[in-house]
ROZA-427351 format. One record per atom (N, C-alpha, C): x, y, z. Coordinates in steps of 0.02 Angstrom, whole numbers, plus 50000, padded with zeros to 5 digits. Example, Ala and Ser with C-alpha at 12.3 -4.5 7.8 and 13.67 -1.06 7.14 Angstrom:
% residues 2
506604971650390;506154977550390;506604983550390;506424988850354;506844994750357;506455000250394;
//
This chain:
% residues 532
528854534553164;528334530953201;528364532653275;528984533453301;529014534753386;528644541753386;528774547053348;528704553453332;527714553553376;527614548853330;526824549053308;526654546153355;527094539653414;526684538253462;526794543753515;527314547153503;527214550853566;526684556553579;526794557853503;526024563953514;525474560653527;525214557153510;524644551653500;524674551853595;525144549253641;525124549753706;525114553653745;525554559853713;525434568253747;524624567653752;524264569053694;523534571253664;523144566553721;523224560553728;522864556253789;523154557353843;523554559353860;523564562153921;523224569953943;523424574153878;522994579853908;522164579953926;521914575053857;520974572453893;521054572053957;521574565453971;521494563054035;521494569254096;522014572854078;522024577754135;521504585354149;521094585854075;520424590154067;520024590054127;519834584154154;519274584754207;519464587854259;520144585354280;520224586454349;520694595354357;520844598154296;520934604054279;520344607654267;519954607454252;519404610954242;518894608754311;518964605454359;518374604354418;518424608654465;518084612254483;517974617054523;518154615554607;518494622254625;519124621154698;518554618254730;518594614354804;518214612454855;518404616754934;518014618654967;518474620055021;518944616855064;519304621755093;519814618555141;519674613055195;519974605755184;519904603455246;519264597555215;518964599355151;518314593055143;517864596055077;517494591555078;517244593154966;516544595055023;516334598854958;516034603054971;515224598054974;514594602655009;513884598055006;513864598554948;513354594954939;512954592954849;512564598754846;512454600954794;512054606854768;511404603954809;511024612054841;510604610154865;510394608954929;510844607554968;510944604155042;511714607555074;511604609655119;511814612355174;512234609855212;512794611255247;513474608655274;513504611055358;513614604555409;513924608355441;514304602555463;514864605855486;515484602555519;515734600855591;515594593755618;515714594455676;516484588955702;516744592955765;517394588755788;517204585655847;517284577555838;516944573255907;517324568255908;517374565655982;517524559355985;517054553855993;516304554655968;515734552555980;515854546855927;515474539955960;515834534155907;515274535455845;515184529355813;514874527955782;514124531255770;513844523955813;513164524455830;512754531155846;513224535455869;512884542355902;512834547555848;513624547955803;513574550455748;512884548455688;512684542355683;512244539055633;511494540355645;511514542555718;510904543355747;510644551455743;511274553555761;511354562355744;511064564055681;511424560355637;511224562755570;510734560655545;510354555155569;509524553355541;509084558455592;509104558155644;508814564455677;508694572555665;509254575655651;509484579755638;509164581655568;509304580755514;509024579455442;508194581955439;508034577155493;507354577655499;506904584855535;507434586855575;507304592955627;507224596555580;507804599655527;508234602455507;507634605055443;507504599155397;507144600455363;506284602855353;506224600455426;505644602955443;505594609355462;506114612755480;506284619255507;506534625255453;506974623555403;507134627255352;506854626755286;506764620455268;506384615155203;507084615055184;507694614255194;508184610355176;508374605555200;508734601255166;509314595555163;509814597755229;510174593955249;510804594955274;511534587455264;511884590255253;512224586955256;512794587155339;512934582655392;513484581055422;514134580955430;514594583955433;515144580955422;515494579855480;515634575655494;516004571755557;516744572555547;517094575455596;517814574655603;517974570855667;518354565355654;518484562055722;519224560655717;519694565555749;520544564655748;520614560255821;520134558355867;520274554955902;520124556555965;520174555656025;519804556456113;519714562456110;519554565956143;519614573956160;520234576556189;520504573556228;521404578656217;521454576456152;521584572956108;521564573756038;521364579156002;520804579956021;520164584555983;520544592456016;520574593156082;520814599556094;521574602056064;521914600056056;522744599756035;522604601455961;522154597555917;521994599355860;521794607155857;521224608155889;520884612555890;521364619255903;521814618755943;522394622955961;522734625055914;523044620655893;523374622055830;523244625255772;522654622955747;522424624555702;522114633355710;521974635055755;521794641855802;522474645255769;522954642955815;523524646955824;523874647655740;523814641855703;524154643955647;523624648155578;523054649055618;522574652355565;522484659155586;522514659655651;522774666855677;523474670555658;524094667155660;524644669755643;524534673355561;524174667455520;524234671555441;523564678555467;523154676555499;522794683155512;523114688555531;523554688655573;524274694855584;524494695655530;524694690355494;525274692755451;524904697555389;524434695555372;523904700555318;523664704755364;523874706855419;523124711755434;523384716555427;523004721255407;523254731555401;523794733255473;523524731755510;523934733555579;524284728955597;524754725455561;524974720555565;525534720355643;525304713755674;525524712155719;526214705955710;527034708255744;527444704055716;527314698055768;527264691455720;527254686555780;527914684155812;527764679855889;528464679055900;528254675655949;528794668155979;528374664056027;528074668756095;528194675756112;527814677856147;527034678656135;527144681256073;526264682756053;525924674256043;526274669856022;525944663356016;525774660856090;526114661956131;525934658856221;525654664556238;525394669756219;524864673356258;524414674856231;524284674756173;523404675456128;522994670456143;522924665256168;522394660856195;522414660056275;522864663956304;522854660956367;522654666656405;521824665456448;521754669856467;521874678656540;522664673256556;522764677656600;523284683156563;523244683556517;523584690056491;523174695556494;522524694756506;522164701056505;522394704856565;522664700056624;522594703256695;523424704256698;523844700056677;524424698556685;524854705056673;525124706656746;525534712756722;526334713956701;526394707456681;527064708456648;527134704356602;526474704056538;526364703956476;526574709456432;526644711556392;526914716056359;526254717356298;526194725856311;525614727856274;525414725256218;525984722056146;525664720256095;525484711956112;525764709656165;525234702656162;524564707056204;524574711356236;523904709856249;523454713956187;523694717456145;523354718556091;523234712756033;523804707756041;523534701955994;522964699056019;523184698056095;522314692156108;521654697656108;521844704956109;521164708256079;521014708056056;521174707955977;521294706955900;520884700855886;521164694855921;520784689455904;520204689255952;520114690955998;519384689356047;518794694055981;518934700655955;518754703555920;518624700755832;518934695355804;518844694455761;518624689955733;518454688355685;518074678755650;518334677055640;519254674255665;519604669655638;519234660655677;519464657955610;518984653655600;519394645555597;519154641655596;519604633155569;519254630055528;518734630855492;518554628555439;517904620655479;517904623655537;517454619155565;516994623355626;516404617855623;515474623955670;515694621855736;515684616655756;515554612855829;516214609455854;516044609255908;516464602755951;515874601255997;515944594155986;515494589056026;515754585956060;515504584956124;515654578156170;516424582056225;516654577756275;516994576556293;516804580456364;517194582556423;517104586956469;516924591456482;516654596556533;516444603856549;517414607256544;517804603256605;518404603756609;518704606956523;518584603856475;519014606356415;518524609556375;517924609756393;517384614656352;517594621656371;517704621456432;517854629256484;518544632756460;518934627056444;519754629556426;519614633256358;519174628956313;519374629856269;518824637856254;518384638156302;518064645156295;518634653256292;518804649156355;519364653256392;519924655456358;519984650356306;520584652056268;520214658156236;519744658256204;519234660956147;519144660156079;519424649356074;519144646456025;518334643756031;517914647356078;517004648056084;516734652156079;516224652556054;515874660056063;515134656656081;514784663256093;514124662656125;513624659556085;513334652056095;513044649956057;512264652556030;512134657056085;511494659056078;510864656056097;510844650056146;510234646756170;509954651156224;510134656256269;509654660256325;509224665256278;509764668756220;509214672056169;508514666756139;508924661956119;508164659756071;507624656256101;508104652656150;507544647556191;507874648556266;507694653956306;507734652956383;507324648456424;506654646356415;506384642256441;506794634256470;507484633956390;507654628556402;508284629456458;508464634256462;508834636756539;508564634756589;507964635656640;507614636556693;507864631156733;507754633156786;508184628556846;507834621056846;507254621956811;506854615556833;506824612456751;507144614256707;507434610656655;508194607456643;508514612556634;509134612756642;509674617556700;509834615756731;510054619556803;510674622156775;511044627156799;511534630256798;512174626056807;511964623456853;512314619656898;512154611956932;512434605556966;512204600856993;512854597157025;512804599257098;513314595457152;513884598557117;514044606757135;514514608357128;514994610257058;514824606557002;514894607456934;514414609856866;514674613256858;514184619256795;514184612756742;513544614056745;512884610656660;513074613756600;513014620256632;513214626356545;513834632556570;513954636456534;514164641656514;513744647456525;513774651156576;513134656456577;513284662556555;513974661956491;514154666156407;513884662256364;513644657556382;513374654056297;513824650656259;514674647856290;515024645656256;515084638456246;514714636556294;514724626256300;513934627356329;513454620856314;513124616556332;513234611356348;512824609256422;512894602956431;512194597156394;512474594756351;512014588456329;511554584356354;512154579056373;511834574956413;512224572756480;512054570856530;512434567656604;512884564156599;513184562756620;513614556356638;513944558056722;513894549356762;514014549956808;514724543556797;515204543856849;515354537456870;515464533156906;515484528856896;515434521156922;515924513256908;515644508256960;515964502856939;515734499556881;515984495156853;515784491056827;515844484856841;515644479056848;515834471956886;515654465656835;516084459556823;515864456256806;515694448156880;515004450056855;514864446856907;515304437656911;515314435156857;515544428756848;516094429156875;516634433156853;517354433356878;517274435256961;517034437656994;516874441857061;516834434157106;516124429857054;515854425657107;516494418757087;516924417657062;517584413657083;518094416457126;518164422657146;518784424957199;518564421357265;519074420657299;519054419857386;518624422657418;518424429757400;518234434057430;517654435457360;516944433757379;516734436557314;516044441957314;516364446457372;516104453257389;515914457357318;515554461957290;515794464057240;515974472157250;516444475557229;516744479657251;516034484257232;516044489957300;515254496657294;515674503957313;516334504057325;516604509657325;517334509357276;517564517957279;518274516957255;518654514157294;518674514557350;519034511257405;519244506057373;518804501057362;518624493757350;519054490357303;519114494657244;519424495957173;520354493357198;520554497557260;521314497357293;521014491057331;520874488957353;520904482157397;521384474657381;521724473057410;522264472257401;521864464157352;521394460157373;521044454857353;520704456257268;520864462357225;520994464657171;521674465057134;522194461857159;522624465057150;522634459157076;522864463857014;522924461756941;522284457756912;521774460256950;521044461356913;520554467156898;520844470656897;520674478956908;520634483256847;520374483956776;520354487456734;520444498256729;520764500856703;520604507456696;520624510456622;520674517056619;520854520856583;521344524956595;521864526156536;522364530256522;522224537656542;522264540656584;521934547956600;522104552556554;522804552456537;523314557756501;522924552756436;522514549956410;522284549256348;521554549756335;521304547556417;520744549656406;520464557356452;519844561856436;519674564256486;519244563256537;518914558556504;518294556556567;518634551356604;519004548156586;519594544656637;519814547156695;520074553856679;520534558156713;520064562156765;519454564456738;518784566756786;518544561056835;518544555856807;518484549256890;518894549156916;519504550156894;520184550456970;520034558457006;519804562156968;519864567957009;519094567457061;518664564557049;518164561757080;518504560157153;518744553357126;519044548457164;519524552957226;519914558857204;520414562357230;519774568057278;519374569857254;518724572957298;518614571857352;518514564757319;517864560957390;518474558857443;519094559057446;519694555957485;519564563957526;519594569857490;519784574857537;519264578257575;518624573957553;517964578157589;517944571357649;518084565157656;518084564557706;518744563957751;519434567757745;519944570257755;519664575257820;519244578757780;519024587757797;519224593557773;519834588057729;520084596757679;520584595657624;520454599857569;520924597057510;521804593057541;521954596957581;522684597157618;522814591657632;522214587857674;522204583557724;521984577257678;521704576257635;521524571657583;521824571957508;522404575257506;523064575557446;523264568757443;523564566057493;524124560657510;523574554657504;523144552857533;522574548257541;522254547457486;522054553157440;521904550757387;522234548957322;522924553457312;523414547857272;523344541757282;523444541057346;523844535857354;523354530157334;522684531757353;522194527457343;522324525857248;522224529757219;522154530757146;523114526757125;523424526357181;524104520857161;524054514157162;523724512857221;523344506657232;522744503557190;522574507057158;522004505757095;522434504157035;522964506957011;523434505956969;523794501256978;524044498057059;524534491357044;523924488857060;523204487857068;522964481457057;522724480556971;523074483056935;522564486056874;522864480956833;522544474556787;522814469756734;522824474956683;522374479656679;522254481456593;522364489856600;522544493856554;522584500856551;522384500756492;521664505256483;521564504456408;521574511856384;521824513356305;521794520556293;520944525156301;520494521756275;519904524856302;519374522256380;518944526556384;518514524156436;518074518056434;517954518356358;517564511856337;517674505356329;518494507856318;519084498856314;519014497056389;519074500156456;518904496856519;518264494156550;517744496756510;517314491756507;517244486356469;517674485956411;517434479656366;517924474256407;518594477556432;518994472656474;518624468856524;518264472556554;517884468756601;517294463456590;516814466456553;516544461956490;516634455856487;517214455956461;517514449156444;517954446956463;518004446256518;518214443556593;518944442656595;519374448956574;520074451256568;520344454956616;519654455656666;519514460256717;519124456656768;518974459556825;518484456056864;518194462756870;518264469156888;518014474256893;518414482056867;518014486256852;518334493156841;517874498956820;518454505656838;517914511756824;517504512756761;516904516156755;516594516656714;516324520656707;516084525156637;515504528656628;514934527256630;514424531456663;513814525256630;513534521056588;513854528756535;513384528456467;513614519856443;514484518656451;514734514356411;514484507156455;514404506656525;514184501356578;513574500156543;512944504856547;512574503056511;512394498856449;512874502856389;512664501356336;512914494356329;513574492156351;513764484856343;513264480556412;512994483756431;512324479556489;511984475456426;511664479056387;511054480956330;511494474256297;512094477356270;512344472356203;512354464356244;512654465956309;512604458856322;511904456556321;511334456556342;510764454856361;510454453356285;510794459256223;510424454856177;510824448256158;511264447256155;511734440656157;511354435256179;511264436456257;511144433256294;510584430056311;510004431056281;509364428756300;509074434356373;509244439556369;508964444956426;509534443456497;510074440856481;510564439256546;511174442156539;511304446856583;511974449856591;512544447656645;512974446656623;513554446156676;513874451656728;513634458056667;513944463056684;513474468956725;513674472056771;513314475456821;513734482456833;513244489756839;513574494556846;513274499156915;513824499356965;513524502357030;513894510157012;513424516057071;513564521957087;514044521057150;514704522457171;515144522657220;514664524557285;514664523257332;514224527757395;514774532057401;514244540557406;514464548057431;515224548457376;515184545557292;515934546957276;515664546157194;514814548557193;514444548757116;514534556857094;514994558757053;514914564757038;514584565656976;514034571556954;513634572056880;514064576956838;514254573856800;514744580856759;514314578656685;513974585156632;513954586956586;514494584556549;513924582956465;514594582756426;514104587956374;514534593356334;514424597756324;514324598056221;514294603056216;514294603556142;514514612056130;515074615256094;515124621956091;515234623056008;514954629956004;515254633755961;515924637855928;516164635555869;516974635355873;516954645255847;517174648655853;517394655355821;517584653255762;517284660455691;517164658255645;516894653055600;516554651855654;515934645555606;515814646155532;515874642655488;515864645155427;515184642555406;514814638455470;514024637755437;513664636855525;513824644655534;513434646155587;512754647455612;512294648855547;511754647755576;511274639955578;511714636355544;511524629355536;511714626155626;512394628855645;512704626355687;512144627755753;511784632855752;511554636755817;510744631455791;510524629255751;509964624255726;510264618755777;510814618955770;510914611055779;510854608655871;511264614255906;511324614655975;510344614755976;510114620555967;509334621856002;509274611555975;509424606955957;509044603155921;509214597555965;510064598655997;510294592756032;509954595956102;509404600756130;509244604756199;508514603456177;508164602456109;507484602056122;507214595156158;506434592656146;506424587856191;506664581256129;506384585156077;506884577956020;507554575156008;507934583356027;508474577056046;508834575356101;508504576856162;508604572456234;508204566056208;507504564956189;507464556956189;507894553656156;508144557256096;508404552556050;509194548356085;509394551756157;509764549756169;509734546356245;508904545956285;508974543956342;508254539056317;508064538356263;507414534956250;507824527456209;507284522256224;507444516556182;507434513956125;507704512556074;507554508956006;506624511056004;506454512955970;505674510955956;505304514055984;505284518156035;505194522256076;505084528256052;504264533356033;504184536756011;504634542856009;505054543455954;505504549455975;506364548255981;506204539755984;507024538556029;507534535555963;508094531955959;508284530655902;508004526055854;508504526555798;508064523855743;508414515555768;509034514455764;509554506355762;509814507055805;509974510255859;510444508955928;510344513955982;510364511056034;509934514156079;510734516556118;510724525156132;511294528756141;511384528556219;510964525956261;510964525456341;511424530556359;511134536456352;511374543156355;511054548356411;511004547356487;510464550456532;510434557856491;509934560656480;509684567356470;509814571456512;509884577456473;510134583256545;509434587056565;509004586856522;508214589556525;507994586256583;507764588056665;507494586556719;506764583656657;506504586456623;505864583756607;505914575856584;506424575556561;506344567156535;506544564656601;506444567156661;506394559956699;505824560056724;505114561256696;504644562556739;504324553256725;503704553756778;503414547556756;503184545156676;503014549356663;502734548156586;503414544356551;503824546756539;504394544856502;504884538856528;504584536256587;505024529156622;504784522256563;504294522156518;504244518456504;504604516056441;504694523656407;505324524156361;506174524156380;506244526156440;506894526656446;507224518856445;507924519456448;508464515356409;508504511256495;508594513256542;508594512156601;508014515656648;507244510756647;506554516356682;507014518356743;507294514556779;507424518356856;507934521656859;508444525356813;508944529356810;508954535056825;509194539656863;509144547756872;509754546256899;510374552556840;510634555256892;510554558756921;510234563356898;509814567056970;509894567357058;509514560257047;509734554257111;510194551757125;510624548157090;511204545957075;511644551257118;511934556457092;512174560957120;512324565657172;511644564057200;511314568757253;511804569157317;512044564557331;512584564957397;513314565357369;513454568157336;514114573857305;514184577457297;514734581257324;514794587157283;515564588757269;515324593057222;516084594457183;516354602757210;516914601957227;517174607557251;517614611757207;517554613957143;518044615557109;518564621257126;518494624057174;519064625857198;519684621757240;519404615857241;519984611457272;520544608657233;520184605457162;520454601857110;520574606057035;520104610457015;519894610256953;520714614256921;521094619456951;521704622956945;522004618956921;521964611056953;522514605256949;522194598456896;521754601656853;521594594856825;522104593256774;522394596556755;522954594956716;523564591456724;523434594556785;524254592056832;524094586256846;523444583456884;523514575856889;523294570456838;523224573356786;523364567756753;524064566156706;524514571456729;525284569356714;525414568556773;525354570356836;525624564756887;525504560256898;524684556956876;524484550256863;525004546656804;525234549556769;525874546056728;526424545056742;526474548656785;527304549556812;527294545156860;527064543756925;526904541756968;526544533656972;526084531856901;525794526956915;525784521556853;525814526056796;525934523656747;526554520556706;526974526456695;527714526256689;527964520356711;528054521056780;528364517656827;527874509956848;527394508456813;526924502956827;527114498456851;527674492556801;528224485556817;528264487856908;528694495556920;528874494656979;528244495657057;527684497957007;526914500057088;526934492857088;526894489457035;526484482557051;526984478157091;527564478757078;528174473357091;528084474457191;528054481157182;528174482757276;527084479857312;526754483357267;526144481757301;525964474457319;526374468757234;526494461857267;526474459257332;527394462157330;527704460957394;527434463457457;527074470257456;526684471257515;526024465357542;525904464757479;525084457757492;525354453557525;525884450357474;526234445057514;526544444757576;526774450557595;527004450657682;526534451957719;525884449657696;525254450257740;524644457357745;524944462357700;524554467457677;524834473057713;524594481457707;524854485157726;525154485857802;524584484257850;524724482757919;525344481357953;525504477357902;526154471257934;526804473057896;526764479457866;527334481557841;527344488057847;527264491857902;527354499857909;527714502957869;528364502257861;528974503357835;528854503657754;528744498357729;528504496857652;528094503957621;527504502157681;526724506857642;527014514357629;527304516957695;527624523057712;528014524657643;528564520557623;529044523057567;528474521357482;527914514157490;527614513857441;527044520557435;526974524957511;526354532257493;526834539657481;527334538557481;527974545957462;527594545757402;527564554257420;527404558257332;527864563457330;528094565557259;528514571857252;528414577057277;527614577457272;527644584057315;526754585857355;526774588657412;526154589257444;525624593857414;525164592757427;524574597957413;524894605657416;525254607657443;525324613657456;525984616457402;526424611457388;526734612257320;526364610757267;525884611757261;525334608657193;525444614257147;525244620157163;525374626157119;526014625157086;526544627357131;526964627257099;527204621257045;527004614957066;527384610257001;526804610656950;526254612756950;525684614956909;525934621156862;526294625556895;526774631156838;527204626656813;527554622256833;528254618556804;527984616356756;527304613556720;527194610256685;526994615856600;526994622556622;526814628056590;527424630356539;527484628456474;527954631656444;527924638056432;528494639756451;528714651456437;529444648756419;529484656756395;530334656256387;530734656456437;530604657156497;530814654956565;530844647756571;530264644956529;530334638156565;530094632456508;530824631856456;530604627156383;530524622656394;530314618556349;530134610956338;530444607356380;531124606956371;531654602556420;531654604456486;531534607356513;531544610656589;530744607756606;530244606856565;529664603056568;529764596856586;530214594356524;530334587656531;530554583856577;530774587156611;531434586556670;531294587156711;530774589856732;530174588256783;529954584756796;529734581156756;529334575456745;529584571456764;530154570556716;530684562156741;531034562156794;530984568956849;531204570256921;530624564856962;529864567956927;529464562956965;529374555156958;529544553856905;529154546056862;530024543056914;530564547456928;531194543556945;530754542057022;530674546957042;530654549557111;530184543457152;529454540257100;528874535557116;529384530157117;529694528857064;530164521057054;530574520257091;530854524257118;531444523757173;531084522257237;530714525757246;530054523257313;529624516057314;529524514657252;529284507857253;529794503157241;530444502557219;530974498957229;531074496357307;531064501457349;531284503857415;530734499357442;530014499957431;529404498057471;529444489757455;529644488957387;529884481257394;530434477657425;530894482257442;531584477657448;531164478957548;530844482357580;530704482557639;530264478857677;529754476457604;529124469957628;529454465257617;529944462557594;530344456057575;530614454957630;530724460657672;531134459957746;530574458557806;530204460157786;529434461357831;529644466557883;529724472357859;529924479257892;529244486257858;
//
């Protein structure tokens, strides 16, 4: 009898295991579209709403244009340094098996891995010929990640990641140059590139930044000014009401401090002369800060909901919780979003083409689609609004100069919005900062983060001995930085792993500085306690 149940259970188990032995492979990374309909794959940190809107939009373009279906697929591993680190990886370990099969096979070795994406090996003369034949190899070939796009996030990491030569030329000056022209889409605006003039990033849509304020919390302080610059943000009558973002988590975080670090050295008169002044400012924003949130959008909801009295912001996100409050509210907001005076910078957020697209001509549909005029409204037009979304309105300024003309104020999400305008008295100098955007947002960790318990413990004690004025001594040891503008380069290599300079010798850097801030703000407290 056991004999007979066991065959009897073999035999039901093999049915059982028929289907999923006999179902046909899916590709790497995600199941395949439904017969019929068309795939493309994109990597974003774009929430929800934008994704849901994409894909009812899109669908519609799409099919009117090919007579197919499409299907979406959204990858979201998380912010955009998220999204780039992924993207790296996945590069580098799909390239290595590309060496290892290729006819001319290239041996890998952490040399060839630190110089095939980085583009100063082309120039670099003490690279060694087969790395610079690997990053030929790959600039030259379709190695691929099993994904079309990257959406969203900075010009700053659209550019890197060109540079590496995980982008290629998307092809919008071939198909549609019109949508180039200076009086559509500009090259450029206050100093920072819109596009790629290789075709490797587009800029989408605008974003500027700004405060955010809750007016309720503002109008109970002593003082119930509401802060209209960064300045304002450090004022000592903020101190542990002050919301931010994590820079080293976010990037558009990390692009308002470098803002913030701008506008200190243009009225300085020179990067040199506005190094020290604008840390320091961006330290003082940090010990007044109650909340550090991992994205840009958590420091506005802090504020919101009055966990905050004020903090930096994107527009897009100031806006859109404007909107959510007001429907709550019976048309009444608490919450209010100003442009800094002379400290509004317009930076693009972009959309690129990944190398080896595995559904590239869908992908190059999709860009002309996020650049036509359908889908700028769909992201600067209102709910209901011929053209604009279907369920949530993306308060997304357009990068198309045409959607701000009169005709279209009556649809937009905000009629009197231009950054355009907004912007107009900034400019961005990227030769001052852009070398170093990396660097400061790990010295924003080292320096402000890390060491937080101790900015705030000394900036206390400075308020309390009557504010900076009245404690020379204090401010002096609370504005020491590791190192001046003019050592910038160099701790900007320190942060560069080679075999000269591993992980731990990185590391060790670092915790030279995060020691170096804490020991200084120890010092700046034990000196305002003295009133020195």
């Amino acid at each position: 009898m056991w004999k007979r149940l066991l065959i009897c259970l073999a035999l039901l188990g093999v049915l059982l295991a028929l289907p999923l032995l006999l179902r046909p492979a899916a590709p790497a990374g995600a199941a395949a579209a439904p017969a019929g309909r068309d795939r493309l794959v994109i990597i974003t940190a774009h929430n929800k709403a934008i994704r849901d809107e994409y894909e009812h939009a899109f669908r519609r373009y799409y099919l009117e244009r090919t007579g197919r279906d499409i299907e979406l697929d959204f990858r979201t591993p998380g912010g955009t340094s998220d999204i780039v680190r992924y993207i790296a990886d996945r590069f580098k370990a799909e390239f290595r098996r590309y060496c290892e099969s290729h006819p001319d096979r290239i041996a890998w070795s952490e040399e060839i891995a630190g110089a095939v994406f980085n583009p100063r090996t082309d120039t670099d003369p003490e690279v060694s010929d087969e790395a610079r034949r690997a990053r030929r190899l790959f600039l030259e070939s379709d190695v691929g990640i099993d994904i079309d796009l990257f959406a969203g996030g900075g010009t700053f990491d659209h550019a890197r990641q060109a540079a590496a030569g995980f982008a290629v030329d998307g092809g919008v000056a071939r198909r549609h140059p019109e949508y180039l022209r200076p009086e559509s889409i500009p090259a450029s605006f206050g100093g920072d590139a819109l596009y790629d003039p290789q075709g490797r990033y587009y800029g989408v849509v605008l974003s500027t930044f700004g405060i955010c304020a809750n007016q309720d919390r503002i109008a109970e302080l002593p003082d119930p000014r509401p802060p209209e610059t960064w300045a304002d943000l450090g004022d000592p009558r903020f101190f542990n009401l002050i919301a931010v973002a994590d820079p080293s988590k976010s990037g558009s975080a990390n692009k308002c401090f470098e803002i913030v670090l701008q506008q200190c050295m243009s009225e300085a008169g020179s990067p040199e002369a506005g190094w020290a002044p604008g840390l320091n400012l961006i330290k003082r924003i940090f010990a007044n800060t109650r909340n550090v949130a991992d994205a840009a959008s958590g420091a506005v909801r802090e504020v919101s909901a009055g966990n905050a009295a004020a903090g930096m912001a994107i527009d897009t996100y100031g806006f859109s919780e404007i909107a959510w409050i007001k429907q709550q509210n019976d048309g009444r907001s608490w919450l209010n979003y100003v442009t800094p005076r002379g400290g509004t910078a317009v930076s693009a957020d972009p959309v690129q083409l990944l190398r080896g697209a595995p559904n590239r001509a869908a992908a190059e549909i999709f860009i002309d689609f996020l650049l036509s005029e359908e889908g700028q409204k769909l992201h600067v037009y209102k709910v209901g609004a011929p053209g604009g979304p279907v369920k949530r309105a993306l308060n997304r300024p357009a990068i198309r100069r045409e959607l701000y003309a009169e005709s279209s104020r009556p649809y937009r999400f905000e009629p009197d919005y231009n950054p355009y305008r907004s912007g107009a008295d900034f400019v961005y100098h990227a030769a001052w900062t852009a070398r170093y955007y990396n660097l400061l947002r790990v010295l924003i960790k080292c320096i402000a983060l890390d060491p937080h318990p101790e900015l705030q413990q000394a900036w206390q004690a400075i308020i309390a001995a009557g504010g900076p004025d009245k404690v020379p001594q204090a401010m002096a040891a609370f504005n020491a930085l590791p190192f001046d503008y003019a050592g910038a380069a160099e701790a900007a290599e320190a942060l560069r792993v080679t075999p000269e300079n591993p992980p731990a010798a990185v590391a060790a850097a670092l915790r030279g500085w995060s020691e170096f801030a804490r020991r200084q703000y120890l010092e700046a407290a034990r000196l305002a306690q003295e009133g020195k």
